[in-house]
C-alpha positions as CSV (number, residue, x, y, z in Angstrom):
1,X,0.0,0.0,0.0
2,X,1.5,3.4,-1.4
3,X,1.0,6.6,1.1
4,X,-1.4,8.2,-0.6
5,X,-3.7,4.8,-0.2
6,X,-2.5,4.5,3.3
7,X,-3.6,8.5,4.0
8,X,-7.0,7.9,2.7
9,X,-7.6,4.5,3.9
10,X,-6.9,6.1,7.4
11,X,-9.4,9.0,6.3
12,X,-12.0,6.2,5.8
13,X,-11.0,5.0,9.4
14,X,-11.4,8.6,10.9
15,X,-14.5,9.2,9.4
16,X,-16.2,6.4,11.0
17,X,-14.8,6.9,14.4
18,X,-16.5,10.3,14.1
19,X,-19.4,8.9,12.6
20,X,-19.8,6.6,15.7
21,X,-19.3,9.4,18.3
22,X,-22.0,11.0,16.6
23,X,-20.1,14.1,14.7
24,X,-21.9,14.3,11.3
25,X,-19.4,15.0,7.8
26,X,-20.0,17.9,5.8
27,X,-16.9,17.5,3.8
28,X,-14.2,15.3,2.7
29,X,-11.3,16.3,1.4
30,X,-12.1,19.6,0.8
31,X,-9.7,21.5,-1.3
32,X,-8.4,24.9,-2.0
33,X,-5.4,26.9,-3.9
34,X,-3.7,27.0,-0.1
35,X,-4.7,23.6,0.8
36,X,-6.5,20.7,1.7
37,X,-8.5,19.9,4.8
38,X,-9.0,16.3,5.7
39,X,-12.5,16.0,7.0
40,X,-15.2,18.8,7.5
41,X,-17.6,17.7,10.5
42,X,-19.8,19.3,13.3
43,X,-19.6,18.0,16.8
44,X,-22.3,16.4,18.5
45,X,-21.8,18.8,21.4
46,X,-21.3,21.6,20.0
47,X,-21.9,24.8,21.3
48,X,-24.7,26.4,19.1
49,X,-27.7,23.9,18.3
50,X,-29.1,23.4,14.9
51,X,-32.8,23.0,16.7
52,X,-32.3,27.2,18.0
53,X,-31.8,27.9,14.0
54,X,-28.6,28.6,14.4
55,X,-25.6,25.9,13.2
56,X,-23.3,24.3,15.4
57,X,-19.3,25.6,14.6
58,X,-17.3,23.7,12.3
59,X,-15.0,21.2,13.4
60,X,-11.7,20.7,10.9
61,X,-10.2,17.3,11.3
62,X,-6.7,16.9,10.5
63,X,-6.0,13.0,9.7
64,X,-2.3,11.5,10.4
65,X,-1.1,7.9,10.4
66,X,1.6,5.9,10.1
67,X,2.7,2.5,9.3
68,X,3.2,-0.2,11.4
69,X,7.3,0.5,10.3
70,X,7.3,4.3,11.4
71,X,9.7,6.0,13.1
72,X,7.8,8.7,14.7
73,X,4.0,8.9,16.3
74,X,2.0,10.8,14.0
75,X,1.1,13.8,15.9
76,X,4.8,14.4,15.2
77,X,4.4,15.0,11.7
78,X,1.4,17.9,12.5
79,X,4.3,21.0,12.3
80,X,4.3,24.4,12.5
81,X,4.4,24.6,8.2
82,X,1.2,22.5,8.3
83,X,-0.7,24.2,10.8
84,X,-0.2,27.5,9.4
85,X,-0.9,25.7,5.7
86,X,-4.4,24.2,7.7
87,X,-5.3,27.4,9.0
88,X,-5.1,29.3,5.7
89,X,-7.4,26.5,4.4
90,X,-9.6,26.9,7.1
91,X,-9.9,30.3,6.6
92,X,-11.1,29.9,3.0
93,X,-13.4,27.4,3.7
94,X,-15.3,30.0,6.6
95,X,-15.1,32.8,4.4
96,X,-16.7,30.3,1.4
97,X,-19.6,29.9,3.6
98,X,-20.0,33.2,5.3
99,X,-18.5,32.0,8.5
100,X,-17.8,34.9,10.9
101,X,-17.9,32.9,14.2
102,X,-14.9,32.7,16.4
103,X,-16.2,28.7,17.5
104,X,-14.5,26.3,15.0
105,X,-12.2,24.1,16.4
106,X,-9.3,22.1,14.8
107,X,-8.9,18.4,15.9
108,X,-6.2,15.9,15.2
109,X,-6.8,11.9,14.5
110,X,-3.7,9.7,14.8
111,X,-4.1,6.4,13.5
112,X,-1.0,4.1,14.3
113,X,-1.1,0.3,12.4
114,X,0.0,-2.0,14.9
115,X,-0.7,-6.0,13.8
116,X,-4.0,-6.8,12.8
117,X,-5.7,-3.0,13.3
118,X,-5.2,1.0,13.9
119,X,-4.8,2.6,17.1
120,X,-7.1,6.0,17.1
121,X,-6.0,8.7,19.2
122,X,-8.6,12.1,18.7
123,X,-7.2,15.5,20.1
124,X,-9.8,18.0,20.6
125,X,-8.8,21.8,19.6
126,X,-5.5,21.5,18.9
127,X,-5.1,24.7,17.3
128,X,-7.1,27.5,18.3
129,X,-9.2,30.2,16.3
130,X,-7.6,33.4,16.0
């Protein structure tokens, strides 16, 4: 399996973890001249609530993973370069959509292969909304 299969093969994986803890996907590899952001979802327990008539922020997930050969955990390889790259992204994708709120959140989901499966770790807000 070539990295690109092994990045969206672990996007799959993501997407059902969030899927099971109730987020719901808006987007999937959503892309833009400054860059590309993983997954689009909002968060179960969001802040703002879609039954008020207002929606609930947008949660950008960031998706990492590494081979069962890997040298590094994956939330090593989530830089400085790609966090500002991200947050250029993510500031095209609110001004698309006429987002003005100060509530989106970034998370990270590292999936690590270990024999047989992937181990998902999920950090919540990992970089904030400036």
């Amino acid at each position: 399996m070539n990295t690109r299969e092994l990045g969206r093969s672990a996007e799959k994986l993501a997407e059902r973890y969030l899927i099971k803890k109730g987020y719901r996907i808006l987007e999937r590899n959503w892309t833009c001249h400054g860059g590309e952001l993983d997954l689009i979802a909002s968060d179960p327990c969001g802040v703002l609530d879609v039954d008020c008539g207002r929606a609930k922020p947008p949660v950008f997930v960031e998706v990492k993973s590494i081979g069962i050969t890997g040298f590094c955990a994956p939330y090593e390889l989530f830089g400085y370069r790609k966090q500002r790259k991200l947050l250029r992204a993510i500031n095209k994708y609110l001004s698309l959509i006429q987002y003005y709120g100060q509530d989106w959140r970034l998370d990270l989901i590292c999936l690590t292969k270990v024999p047989g499966r992937y181990v998902i770790e999920h950090f919540e807000d990992v970089l904030h909304a400036s």
